[in-house]
C-alpha positions in Angstrom: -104.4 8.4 -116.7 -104.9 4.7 -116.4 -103.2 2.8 -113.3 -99.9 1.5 -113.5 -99.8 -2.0 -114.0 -96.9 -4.1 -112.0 -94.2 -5.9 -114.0 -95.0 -9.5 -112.3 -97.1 -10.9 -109.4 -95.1 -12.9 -106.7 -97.5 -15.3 -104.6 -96.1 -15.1 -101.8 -96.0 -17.4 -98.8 -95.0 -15.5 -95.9 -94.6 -19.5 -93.6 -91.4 -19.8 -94.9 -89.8 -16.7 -94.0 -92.2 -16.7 -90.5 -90.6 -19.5 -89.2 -86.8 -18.8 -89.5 -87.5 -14.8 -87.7 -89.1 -16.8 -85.3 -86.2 -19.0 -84.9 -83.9 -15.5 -84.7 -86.2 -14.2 -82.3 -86.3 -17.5 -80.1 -82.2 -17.5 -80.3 -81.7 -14.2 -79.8 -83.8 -13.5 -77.5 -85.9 -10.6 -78.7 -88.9 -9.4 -79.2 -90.6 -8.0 -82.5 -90.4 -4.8 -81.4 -86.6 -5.1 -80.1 -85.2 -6.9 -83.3 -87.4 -4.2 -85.3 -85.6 -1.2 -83.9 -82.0 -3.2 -83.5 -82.1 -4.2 -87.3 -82.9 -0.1 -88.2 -86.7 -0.7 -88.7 -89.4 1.2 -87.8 -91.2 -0.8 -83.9 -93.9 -2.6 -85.7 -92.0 -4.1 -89.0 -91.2 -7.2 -87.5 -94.7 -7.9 -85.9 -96.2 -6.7 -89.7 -94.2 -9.6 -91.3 -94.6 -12.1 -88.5 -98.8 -11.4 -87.3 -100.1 -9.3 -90.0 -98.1 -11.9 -92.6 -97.3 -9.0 -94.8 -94.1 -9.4 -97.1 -91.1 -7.5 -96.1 -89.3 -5.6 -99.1 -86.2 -5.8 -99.5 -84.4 -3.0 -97.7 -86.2 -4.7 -94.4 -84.8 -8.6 -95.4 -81.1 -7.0 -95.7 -81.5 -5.0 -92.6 -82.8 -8.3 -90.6 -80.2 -10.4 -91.8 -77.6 -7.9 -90.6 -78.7 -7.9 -87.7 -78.9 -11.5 -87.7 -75.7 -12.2 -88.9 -77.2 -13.9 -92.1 -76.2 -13.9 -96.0 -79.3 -11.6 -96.5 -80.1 -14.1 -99.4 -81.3 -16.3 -97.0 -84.0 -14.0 -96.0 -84.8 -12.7 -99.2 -85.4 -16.1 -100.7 -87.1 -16.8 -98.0 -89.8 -14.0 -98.8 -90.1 -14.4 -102.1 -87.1 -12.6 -103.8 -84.3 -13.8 -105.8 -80.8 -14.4 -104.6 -78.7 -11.3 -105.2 -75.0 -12.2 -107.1 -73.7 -9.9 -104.8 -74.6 -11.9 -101.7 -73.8 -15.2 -103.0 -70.3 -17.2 -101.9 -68.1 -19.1 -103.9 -67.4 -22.4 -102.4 -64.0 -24.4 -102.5 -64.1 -27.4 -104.7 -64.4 -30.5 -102.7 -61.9 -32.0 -105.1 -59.3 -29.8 -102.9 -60.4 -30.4 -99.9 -59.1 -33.4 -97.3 -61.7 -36.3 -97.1 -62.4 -35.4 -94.0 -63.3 -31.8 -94.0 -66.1 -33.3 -97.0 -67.2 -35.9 -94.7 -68.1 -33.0 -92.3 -69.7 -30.3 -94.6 -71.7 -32.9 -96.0 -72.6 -34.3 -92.5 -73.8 -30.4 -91.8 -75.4 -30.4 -95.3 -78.0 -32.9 -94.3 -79.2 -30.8 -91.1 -82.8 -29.8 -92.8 -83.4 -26.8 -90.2 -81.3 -23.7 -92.0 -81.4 -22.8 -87.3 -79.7 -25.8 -86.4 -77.1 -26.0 -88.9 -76.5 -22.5 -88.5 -76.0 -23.4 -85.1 -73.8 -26.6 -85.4 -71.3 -25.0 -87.8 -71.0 -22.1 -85.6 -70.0 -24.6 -83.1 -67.3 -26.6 -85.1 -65.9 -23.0 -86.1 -65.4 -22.2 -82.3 -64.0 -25.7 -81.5 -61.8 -24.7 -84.9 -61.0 -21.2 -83.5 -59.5 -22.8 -80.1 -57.8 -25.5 -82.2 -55.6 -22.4 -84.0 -55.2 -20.2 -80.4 
C-alpha cells in the first residue's frame, strides 16, 4: 500500500502565532498549563505550541481564542490557516458612519500590535458603555 500523500504543505512559522499567546498569557495572567486546561486542552498544548514550536490544529486555535475572547480567525491565521467565512464580520460602511466615529476606528487601525489595539478599543467600549448607563 503506498503512503498517503498530503494535499498541500503549509510552511509554517510558528513566531507569529508565539507572540500574541504570549501576549494572552502576559494579560491574562496564566500559565501554559492553566490557559491549556481553561481553553479545554489537554496541560501541555499550550507549552507544545509555545517551546516545542509545534503548530496547533485547528480544534486547539478555536478553543484558545475562546477562551481568549478572540475572533478564532485571528489565531488561525496566525498559525497558518485560512480565515473561516463563518468567523468573519461584516463591517459598517464608513460612508454611514459620523466623521468622527471614522476619525477614531482609523486612529485604532493604525495601532500595529493586534494586543494593544485589542486593548484600547476595549477601553473606548467601556468609556462607551458608561456613556449609555
Amino acid at each position: 500500500m503506498a503512503p498517503r500523500k498530503r494535499k498541500y504543505l503549509v510552511e509554517y512559522d510558528p513566531k507569529p502565532f508565539n507572540t500574541r499567546i504570549n501576549e494572552l498569557l502576559e494579560q491574562h495572567n496564566e500559565s501554559y498549563r492553566q490557559a491549556s486546561l481553561r481553553s479545554g486542552l489537554d496541560h501541555q498544548a499550550v507549552r507544545r505550541y509555545v517551546v516545542d514550536l509545534r503548530r496547533p490544529d485547528r480544534q486547539s486555535c478555536l478553543a484558545l481564542a475562546d477562551h481568549f475572547g478572540l475572533n478564532p480567525n485571528e489565531l488561525l491565521e496566525l498559525a497558518g490557516y485560512k480565515p473561516l467565512k463563518f468567523f468573519q464580520i461584516e463591517t459598517a460602511s464608513a460612508e454611514a458612519l459620523p466623521t468622527e466615529a471614522v476619525d477614531v476606528a482609523m486612529a485604532i487601525a493604525k495601532i500595529p500590535d493586534p494586543g494593544t489595539r485589542k486593548t484600547v478599543a476595549q477601553a473606548i467600549m467601556t468609556l462607551l458603555q458608561k456613556y449609555f448607563e
